[in-house]
HTML snippet that shows the backbone in 3Dmol.js (N, CA, C, O; Angstrom):
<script src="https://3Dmol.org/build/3Dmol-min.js"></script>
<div id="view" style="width:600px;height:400px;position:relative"></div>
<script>
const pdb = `
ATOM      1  N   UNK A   1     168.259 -15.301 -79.455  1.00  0.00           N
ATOM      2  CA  UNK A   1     167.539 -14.050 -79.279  1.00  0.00           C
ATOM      3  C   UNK A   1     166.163 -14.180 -79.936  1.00  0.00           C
ATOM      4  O   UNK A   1     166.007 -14.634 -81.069  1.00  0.00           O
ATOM      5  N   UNK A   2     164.974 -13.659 -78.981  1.00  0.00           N
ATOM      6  CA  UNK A   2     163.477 -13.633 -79.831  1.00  0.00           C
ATOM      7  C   UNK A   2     162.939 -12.465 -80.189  1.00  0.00           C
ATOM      8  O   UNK A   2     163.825 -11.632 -80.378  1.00  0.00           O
ATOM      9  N   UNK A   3     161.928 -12.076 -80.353  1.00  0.00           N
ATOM     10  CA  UNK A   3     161.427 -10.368 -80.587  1.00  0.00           C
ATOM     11  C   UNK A   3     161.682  -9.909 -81.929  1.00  0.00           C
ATOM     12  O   UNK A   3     162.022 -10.514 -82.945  1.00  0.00           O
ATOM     13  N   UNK A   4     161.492  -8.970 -81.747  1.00  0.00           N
ATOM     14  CA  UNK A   4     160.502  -8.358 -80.794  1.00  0.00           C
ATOM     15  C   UNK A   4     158.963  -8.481 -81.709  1.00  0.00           C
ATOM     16  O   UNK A   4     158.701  -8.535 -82.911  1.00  0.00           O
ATOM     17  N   UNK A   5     158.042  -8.492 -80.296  1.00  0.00           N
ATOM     18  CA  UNK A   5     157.188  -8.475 -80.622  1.00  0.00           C
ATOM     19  C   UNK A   5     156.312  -7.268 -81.282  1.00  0.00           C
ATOM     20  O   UNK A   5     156.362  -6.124 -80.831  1.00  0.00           O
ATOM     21  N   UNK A   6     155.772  -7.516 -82.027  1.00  0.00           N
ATOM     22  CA  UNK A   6     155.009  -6.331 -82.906  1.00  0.00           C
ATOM     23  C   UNK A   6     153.340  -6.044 -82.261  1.00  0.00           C
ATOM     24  O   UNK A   6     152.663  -6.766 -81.528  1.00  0.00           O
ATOM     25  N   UNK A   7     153.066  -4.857 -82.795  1.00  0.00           N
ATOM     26  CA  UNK A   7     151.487  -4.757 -82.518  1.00  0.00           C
ATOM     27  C   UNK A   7     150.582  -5.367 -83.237  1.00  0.00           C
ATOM     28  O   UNK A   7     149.396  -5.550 -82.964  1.00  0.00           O
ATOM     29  N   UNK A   8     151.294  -5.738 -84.353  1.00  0.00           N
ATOM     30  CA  UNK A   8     150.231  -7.067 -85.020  1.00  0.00           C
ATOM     31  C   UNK A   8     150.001  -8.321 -84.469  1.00  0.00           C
ATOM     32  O   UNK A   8     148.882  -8.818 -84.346  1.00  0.00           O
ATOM     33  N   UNK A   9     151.059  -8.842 -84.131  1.00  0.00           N
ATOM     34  CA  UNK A   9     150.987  -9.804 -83.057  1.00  0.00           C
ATOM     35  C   UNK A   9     150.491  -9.802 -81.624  1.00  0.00           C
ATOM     36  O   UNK A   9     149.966 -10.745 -81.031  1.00  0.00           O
ATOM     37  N   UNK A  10     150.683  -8.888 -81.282  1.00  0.00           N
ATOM     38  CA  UNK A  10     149.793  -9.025 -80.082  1.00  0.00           C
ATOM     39  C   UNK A  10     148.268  -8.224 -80.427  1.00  0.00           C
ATOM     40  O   UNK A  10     147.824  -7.701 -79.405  1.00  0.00           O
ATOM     41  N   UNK A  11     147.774  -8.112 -81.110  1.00  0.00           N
ATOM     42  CA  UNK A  11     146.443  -7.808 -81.859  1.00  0.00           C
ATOM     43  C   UNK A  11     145.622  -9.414 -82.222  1.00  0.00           C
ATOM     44  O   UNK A  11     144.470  -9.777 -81.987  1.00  0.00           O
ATOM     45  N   UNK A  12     146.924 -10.219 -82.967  1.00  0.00           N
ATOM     46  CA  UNK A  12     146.229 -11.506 -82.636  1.00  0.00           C
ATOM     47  C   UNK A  12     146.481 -12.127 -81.923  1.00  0.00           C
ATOM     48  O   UNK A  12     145.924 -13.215 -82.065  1.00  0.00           O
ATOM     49  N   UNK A  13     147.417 -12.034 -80.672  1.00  0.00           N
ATOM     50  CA  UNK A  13     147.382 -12.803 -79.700  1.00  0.00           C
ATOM     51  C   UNK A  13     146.099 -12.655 -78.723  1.00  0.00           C
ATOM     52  O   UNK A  13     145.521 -13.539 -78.091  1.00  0.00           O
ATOM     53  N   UNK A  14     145.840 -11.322 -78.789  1.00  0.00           N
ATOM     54  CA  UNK A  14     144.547 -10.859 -77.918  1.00  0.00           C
ATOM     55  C   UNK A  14     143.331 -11.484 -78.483  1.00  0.00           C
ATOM     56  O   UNK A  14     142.378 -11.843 -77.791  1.00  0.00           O
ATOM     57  N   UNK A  15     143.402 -11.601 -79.772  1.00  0.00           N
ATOM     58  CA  UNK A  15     141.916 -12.467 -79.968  1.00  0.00           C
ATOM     59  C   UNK A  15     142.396 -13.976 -80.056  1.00  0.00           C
ATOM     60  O   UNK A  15     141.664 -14.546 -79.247  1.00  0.00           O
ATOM     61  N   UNK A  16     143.039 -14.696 -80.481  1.00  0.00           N
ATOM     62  CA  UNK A  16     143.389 -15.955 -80.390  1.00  0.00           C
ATOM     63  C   UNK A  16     143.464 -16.615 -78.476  1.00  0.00           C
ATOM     64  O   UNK A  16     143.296 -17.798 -78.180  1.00  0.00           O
ATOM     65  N   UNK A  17     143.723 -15.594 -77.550  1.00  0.00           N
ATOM     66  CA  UNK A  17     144.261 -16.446 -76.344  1.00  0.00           C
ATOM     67  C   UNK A  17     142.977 -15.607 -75.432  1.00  0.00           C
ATOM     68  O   UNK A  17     142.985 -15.953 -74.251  1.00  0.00           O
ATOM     69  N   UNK A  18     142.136 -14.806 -75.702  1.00  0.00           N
ATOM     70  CA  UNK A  18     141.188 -13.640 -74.879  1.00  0.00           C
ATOM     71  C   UNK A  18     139.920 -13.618 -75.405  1.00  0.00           C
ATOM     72  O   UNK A  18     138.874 -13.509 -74.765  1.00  0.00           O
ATOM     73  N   UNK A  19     140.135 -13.797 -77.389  1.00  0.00           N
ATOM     74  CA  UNK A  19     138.877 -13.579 -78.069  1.00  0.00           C
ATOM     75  C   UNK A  19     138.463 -12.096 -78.007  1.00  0.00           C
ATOM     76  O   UNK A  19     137.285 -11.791 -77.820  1.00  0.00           O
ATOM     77  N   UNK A  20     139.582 -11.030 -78.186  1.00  0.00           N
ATOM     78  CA  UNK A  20     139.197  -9.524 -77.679  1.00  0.00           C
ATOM     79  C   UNK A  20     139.916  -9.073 -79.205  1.00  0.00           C
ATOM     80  O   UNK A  20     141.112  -9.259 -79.429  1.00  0.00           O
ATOM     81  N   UNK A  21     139.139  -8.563 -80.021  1.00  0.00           N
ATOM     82  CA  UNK A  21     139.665  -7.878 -81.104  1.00  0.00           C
ATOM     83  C   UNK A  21     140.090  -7.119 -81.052  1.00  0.00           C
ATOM     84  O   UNK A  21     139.635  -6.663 -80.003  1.00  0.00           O
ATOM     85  N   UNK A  22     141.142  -6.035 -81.616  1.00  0.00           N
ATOM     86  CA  UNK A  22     141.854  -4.715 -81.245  1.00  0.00           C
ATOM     87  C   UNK A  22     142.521  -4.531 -82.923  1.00  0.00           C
ATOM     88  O   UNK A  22     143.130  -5.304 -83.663  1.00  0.00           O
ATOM     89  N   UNK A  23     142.136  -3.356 -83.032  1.00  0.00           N
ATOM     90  CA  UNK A  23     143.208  -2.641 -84.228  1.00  0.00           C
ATOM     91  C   UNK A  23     144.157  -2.515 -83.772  1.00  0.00           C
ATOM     92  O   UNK A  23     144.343  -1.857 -82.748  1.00  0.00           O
ATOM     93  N   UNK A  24     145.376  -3.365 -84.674  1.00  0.00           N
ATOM     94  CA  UNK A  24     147.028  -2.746 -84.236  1.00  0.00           C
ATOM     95  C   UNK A  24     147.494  -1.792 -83.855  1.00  0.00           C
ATOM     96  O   UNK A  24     148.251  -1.563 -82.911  1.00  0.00           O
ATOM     97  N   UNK A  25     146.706  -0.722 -85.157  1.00  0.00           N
ATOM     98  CA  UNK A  25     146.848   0.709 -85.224  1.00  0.00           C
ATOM     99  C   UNK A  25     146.323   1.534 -83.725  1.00  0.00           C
ATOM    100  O   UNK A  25     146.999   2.350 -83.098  1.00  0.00           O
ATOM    101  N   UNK A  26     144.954   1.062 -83.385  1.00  0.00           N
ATOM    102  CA  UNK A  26     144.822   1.796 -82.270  1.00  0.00           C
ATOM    103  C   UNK A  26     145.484   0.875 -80.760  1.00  0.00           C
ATOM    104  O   UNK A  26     145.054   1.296 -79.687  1.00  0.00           O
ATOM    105  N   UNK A  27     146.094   0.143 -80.728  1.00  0.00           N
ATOM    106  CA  UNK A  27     147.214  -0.273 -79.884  1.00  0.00           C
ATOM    107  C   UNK A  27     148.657   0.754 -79.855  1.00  0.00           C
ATOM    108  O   UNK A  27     149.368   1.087 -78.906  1.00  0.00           O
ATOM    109  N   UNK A  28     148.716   0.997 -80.944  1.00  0.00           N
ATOM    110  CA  UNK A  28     150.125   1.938 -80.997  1.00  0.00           C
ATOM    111  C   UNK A  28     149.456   3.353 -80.687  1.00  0.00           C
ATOM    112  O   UNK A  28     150.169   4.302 -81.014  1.00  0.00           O
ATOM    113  N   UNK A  29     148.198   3.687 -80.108  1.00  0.00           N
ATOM    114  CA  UNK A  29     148.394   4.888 -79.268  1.00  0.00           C
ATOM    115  C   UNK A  29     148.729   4.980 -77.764  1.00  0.00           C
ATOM    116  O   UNK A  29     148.125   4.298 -76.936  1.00  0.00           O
ATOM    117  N   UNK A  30     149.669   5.806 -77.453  1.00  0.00           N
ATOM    118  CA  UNK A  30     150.305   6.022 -76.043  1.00  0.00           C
ATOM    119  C   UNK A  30     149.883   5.821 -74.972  1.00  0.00           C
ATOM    120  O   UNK A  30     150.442   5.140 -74.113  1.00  0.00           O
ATOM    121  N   UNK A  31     148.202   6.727 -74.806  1.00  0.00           N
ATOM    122  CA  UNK A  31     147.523   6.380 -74.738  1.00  0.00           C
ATOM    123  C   UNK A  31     146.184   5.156 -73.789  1.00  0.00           C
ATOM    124  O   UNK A  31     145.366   5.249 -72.874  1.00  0.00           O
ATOM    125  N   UNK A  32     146.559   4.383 -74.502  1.00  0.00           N
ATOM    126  CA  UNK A  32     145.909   2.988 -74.560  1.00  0.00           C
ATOM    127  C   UNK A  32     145.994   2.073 -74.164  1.00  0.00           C
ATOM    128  O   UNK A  32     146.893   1.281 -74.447  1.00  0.00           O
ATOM    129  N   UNK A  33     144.982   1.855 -73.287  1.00  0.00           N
ATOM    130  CA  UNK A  33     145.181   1.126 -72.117  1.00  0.00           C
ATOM    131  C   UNK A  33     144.297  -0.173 -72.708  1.00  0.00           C
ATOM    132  O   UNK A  33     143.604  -0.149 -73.726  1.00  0.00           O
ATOM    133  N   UNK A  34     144.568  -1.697 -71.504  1.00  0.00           N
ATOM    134  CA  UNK A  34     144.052  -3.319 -72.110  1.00  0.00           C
ATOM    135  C   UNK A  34     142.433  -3.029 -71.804  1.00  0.00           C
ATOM    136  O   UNK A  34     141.486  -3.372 -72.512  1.00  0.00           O
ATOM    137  N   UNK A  35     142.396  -2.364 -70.657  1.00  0.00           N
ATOM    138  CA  UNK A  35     141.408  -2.163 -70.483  1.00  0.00           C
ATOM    139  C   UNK A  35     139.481  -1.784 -71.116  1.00  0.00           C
ATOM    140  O   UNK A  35     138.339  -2.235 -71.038  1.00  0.00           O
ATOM    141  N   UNK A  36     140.503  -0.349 -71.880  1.00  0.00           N
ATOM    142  CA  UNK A  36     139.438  -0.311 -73.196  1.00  0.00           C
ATOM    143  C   UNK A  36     138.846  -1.123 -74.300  1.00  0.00           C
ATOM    144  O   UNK A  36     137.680  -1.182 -74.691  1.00  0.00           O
ATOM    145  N   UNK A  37     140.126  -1.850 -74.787  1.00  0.00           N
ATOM    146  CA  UNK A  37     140.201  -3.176 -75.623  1.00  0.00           C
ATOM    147  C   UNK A  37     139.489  -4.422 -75.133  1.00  0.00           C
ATOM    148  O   UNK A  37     139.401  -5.377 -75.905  1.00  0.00           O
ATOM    149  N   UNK A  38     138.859  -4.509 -73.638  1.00  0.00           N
ATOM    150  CA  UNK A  38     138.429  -5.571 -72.730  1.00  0.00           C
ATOM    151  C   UNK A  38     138.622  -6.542 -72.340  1.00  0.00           C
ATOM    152  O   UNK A  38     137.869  -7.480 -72.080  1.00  0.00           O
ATOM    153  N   UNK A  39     140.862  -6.263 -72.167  1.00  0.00           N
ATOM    154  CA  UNK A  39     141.299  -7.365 -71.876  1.00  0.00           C
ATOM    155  C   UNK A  39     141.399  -7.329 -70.508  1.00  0.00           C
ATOM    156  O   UNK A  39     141.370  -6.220 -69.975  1.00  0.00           O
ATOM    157  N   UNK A  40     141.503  -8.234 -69.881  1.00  0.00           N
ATOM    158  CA  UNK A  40     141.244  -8.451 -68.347  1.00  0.00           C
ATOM    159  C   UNK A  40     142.672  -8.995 -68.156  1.00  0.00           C
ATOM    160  O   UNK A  40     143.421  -9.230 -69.105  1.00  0.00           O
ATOM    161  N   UNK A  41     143.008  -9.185 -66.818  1.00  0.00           N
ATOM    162  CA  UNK A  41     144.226  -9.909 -65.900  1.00  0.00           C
ATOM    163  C   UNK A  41     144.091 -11.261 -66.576  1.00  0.00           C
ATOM    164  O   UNK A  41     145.097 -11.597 -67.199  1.00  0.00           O
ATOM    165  N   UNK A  42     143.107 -12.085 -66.593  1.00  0.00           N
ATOM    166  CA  UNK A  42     143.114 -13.471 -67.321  1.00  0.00           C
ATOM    167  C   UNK A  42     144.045 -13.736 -68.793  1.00  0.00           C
ATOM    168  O   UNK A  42     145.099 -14.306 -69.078  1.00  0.00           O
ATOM    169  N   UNK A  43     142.864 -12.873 -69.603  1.00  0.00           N
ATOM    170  CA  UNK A  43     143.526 -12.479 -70.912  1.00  0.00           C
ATOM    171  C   UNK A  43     144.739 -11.717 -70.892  1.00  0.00           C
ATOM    172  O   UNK A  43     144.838 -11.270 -72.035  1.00  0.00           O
ATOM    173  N   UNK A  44     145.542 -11.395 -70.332  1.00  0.00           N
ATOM    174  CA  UNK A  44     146.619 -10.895 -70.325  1.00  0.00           C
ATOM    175  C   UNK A  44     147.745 -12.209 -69.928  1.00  0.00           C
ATOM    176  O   UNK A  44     148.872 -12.444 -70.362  1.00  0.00           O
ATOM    177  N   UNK A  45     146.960 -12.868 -68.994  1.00  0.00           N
ATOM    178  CA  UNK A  45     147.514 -14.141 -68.023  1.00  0.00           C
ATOM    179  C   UNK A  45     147.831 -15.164 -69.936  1.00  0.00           C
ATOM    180  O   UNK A  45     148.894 -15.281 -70.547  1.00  0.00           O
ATOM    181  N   UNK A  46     147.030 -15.464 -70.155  1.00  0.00           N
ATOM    182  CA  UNK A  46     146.818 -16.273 -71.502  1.00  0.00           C
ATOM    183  C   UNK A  46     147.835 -15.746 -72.335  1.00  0.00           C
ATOM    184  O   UNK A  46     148.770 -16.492 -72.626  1.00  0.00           O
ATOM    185  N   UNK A  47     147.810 -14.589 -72.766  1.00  0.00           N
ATOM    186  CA  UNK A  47     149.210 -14.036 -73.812  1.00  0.00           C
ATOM    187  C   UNK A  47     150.390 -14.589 -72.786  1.00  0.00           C
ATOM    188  O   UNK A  47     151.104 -15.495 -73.214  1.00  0.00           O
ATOM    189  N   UNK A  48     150.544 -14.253 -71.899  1.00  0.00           N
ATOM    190  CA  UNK A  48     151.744 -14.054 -71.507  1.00  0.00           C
ATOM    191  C   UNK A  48     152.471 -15.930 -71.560  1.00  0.00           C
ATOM    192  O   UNK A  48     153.621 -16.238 -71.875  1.00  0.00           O
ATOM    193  N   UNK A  49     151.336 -16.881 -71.140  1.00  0.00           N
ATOM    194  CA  UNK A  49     151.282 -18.094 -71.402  1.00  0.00           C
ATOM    195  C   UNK A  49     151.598 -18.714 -72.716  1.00  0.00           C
ATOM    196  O   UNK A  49     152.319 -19.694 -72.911  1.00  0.00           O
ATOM    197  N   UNK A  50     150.973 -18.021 -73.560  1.00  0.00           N
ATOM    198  CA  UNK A  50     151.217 -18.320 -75.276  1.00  0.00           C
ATOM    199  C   UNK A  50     152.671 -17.699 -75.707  1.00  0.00           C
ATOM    200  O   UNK A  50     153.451 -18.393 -76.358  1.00  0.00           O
ATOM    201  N   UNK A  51     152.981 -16.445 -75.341  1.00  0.00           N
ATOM    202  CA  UNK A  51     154.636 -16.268 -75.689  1.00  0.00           C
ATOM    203  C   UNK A  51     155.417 -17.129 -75.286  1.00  0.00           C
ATOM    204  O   UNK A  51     156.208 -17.651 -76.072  1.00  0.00           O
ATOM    205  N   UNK A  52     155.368 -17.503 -73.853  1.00  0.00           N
ATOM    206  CA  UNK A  52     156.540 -18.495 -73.027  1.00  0.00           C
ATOM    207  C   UNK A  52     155.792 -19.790 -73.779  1.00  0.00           C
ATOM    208  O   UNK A  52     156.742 -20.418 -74.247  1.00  0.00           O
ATOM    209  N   UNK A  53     155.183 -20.142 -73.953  1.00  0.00           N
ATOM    210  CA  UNK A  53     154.797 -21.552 -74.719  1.00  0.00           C
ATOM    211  C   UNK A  53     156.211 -21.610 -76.062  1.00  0.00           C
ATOM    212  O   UNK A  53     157.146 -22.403 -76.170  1.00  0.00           O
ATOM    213  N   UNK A  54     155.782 -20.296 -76.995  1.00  0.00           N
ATOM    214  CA  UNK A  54     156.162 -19.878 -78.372  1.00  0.00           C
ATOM    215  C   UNK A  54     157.696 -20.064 -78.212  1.00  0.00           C
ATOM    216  O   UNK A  54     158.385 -20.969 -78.684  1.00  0.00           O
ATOM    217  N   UNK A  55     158.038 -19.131 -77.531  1.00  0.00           N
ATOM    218  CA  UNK A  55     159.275 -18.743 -77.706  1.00  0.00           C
ATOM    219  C   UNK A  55     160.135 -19.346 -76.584  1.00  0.00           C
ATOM    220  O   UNK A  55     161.280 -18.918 -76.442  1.00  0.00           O
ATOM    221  N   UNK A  56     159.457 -20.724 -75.429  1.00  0.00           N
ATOM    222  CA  UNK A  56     160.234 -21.219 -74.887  1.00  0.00           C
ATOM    223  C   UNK A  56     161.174 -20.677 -73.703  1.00  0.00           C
ATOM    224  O   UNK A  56     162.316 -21.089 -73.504  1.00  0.00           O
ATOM    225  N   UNK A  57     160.409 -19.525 -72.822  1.00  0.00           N
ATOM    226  CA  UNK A  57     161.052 -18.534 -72.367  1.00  0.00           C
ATOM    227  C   UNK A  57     160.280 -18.398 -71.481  1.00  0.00           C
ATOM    228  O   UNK A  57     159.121 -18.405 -71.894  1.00  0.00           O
ATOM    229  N   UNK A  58     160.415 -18.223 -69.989  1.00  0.00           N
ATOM    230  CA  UNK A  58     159.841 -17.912 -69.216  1.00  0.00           C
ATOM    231  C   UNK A  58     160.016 -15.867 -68.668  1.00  0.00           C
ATOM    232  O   UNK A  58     160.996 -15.290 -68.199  1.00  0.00           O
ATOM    233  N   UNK A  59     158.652 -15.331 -69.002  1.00  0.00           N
ATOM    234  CA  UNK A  59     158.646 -13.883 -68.548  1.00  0.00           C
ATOM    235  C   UNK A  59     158.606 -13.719 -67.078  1.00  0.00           C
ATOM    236  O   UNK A  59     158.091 -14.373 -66.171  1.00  0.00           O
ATOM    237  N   UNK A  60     159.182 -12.839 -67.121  1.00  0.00           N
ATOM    238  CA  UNK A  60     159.410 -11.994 -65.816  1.00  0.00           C
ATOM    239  C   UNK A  60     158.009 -11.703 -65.348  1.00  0.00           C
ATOM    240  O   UNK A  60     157.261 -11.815 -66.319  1.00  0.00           O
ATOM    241  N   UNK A  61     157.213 -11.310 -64.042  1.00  0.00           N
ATOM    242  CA  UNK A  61     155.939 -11.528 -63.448  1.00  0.00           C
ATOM    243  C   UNK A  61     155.695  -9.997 -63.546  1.00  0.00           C
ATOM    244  O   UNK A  61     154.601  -9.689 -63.075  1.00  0.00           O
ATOM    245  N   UNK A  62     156.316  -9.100 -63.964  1.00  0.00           N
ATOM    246  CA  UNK A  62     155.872  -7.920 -64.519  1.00  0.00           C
ATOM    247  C   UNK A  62     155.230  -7.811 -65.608  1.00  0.00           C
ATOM    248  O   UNK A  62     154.452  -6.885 -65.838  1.00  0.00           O
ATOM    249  N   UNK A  63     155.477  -8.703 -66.357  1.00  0.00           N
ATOM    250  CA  UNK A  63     154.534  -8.602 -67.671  1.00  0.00           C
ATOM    251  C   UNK A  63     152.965  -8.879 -67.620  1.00  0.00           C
ATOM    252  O   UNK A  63     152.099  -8.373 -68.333  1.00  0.00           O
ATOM    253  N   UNK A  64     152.853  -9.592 -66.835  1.00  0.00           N
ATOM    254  CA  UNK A  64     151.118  -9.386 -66.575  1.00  0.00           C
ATOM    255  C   UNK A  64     151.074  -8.273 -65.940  1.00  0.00           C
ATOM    256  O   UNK A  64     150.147  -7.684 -66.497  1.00  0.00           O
ATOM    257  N   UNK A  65     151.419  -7.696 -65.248  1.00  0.00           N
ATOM    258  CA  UNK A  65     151.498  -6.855 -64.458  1.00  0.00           C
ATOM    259  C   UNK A  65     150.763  -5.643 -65.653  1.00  0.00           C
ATOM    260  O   UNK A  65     149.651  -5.160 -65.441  1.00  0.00           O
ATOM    261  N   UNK A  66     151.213  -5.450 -66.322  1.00  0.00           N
ATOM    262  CA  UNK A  66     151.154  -3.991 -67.886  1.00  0.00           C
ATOM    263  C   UNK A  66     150.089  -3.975 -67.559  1.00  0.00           C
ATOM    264  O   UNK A  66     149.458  -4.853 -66.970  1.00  0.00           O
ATOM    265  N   UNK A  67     149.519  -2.200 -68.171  1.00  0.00           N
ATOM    266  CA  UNK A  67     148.115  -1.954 -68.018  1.00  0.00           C
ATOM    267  C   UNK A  67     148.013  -2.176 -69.532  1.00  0.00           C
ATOM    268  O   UNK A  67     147.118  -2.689 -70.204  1.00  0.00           O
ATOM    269  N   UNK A  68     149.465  -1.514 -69.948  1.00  0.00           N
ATOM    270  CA  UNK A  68     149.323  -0.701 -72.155  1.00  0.00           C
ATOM    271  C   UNK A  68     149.884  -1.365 -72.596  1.00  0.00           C
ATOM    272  O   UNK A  68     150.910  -1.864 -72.134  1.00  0.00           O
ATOM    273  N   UNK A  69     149.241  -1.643 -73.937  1.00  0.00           N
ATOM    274  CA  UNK A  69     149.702  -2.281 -75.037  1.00  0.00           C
ATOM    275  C   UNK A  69     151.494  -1.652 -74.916  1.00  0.00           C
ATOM    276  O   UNK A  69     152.419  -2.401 -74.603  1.00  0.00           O
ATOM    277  N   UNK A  70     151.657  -0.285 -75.209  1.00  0.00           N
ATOM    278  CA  UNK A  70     153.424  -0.121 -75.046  1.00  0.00           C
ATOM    279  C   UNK A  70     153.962  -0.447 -73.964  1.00  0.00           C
ATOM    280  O   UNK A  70     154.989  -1.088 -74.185  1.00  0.00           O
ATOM    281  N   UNK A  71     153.650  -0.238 -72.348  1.00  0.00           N
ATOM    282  CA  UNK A  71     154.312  -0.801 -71.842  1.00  0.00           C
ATOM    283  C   UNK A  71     154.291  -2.280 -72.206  1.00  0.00           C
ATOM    284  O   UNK A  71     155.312  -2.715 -72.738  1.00  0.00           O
ATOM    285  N   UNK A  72     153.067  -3.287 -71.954  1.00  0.00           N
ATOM    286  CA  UNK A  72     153.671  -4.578 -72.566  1.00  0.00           C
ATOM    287  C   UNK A  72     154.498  -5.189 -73.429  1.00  0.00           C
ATOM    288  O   UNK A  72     155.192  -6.197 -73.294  1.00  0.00           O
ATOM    289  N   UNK A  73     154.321  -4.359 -74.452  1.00  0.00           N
ATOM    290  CA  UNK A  73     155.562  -4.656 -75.756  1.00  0.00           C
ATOM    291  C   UNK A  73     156.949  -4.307 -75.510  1.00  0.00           C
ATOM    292  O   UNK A  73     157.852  -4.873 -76.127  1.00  0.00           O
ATOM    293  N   UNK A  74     157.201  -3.284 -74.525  1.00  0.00           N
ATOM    294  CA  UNK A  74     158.357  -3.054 -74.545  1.00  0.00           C
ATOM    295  C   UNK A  74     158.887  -3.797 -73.082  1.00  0.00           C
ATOM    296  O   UNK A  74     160.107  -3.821 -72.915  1.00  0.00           O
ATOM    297  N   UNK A  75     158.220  -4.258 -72.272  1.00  0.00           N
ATOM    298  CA  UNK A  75     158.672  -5.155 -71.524  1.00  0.00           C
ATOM    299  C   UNK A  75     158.916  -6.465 -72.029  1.00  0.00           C
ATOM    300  O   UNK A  75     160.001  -7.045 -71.978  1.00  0.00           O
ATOM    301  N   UNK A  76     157.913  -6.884 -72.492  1.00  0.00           N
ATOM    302  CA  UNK A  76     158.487  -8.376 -72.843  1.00  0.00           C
ATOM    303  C   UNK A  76     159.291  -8.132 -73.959  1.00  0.00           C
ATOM    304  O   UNK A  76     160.312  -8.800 -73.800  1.00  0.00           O
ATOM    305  N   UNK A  77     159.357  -7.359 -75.262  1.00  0.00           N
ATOM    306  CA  UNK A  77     160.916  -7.292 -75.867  1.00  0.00           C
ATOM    307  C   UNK A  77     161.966  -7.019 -75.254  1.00  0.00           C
ATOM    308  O   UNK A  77     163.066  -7.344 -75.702  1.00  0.00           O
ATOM    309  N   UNK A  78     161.781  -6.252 -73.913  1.00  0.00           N
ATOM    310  CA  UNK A  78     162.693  -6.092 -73.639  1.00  0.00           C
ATOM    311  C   UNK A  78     163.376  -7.495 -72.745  1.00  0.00           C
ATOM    312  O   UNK A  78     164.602  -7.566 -72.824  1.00  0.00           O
ATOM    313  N   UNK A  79     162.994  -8.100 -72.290  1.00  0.00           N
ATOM    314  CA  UNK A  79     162.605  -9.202 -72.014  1.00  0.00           C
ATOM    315  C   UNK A  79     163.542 -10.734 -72.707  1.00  0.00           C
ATOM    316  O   UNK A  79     164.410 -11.463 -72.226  1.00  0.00           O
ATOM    317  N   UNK A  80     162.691 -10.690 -74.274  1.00  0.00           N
ATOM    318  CA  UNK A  80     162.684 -11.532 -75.109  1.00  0.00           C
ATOM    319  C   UNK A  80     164.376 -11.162 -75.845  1.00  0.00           C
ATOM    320  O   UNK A  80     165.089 -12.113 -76.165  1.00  0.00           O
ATOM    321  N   UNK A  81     164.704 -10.182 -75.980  1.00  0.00           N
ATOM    322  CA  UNK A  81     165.957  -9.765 -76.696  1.00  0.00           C
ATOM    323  C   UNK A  81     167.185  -9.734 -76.062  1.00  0.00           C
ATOM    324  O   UNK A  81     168.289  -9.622 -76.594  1.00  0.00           O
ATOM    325  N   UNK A  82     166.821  -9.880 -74.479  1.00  0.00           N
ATOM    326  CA  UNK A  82     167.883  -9.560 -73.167  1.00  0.00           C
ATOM    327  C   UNK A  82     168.137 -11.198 -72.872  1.00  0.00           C
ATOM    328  O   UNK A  82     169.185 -11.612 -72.376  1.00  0.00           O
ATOM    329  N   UNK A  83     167.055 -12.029 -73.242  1.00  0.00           N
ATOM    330  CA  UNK A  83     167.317 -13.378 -72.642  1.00  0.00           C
ATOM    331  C   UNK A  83     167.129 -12.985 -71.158  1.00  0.00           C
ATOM    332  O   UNK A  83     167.515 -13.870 -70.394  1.00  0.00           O
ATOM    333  N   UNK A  84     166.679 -11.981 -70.614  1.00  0.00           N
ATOM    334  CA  UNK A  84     166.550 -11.888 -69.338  1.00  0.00           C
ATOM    335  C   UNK A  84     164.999 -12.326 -68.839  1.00  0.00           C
ATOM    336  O   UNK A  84     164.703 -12.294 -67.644  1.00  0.00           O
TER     337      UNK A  84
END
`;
const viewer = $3Dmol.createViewer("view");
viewer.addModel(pdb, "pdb");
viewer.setStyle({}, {cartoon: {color: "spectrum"}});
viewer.zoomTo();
viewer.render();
</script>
């Protein structure tokens, strides 16, 4: 079992794999979309690349798919914890 992923982590996954800085804190609003933060389909493409690298796991093609920081997190934990 992996996960779950946190908003700290994907705060630095977004600048490590995108180069797009983001407060954790303003990730955990409801809210809040990749968009504002100025992550693009690429940079989203790149995280999703760096988890399945990490954790050895191939995601489901919905996860790029996310617009929000919560939906993303709770897909790929949901994801990462299901082994699905």
């Amino acid at each position: 079992m992996n996960g779950p992923l946190t908003h700290e982590e994907l705060a630095a996954l977004m600048k490590s794999c995108a180069g797009v800085t983001a407060d954790p804190e303003q990730l955990r609003r409801p809210d809040a979309t990749f968009d504002e933060f100025g992550l693009d389909s690429l940079g989203l493409l790149g995280i999703v690349s760096e988890l399945e690298r990490r954790y050895q796991f191939p995601l489901g093609a919905d996860v790029d798919q996310c617009k929000t920081p919560h939906e993303f997190l709770e897909t790929t934990n949901s994801q990462l914890t299901s082994g699905v």
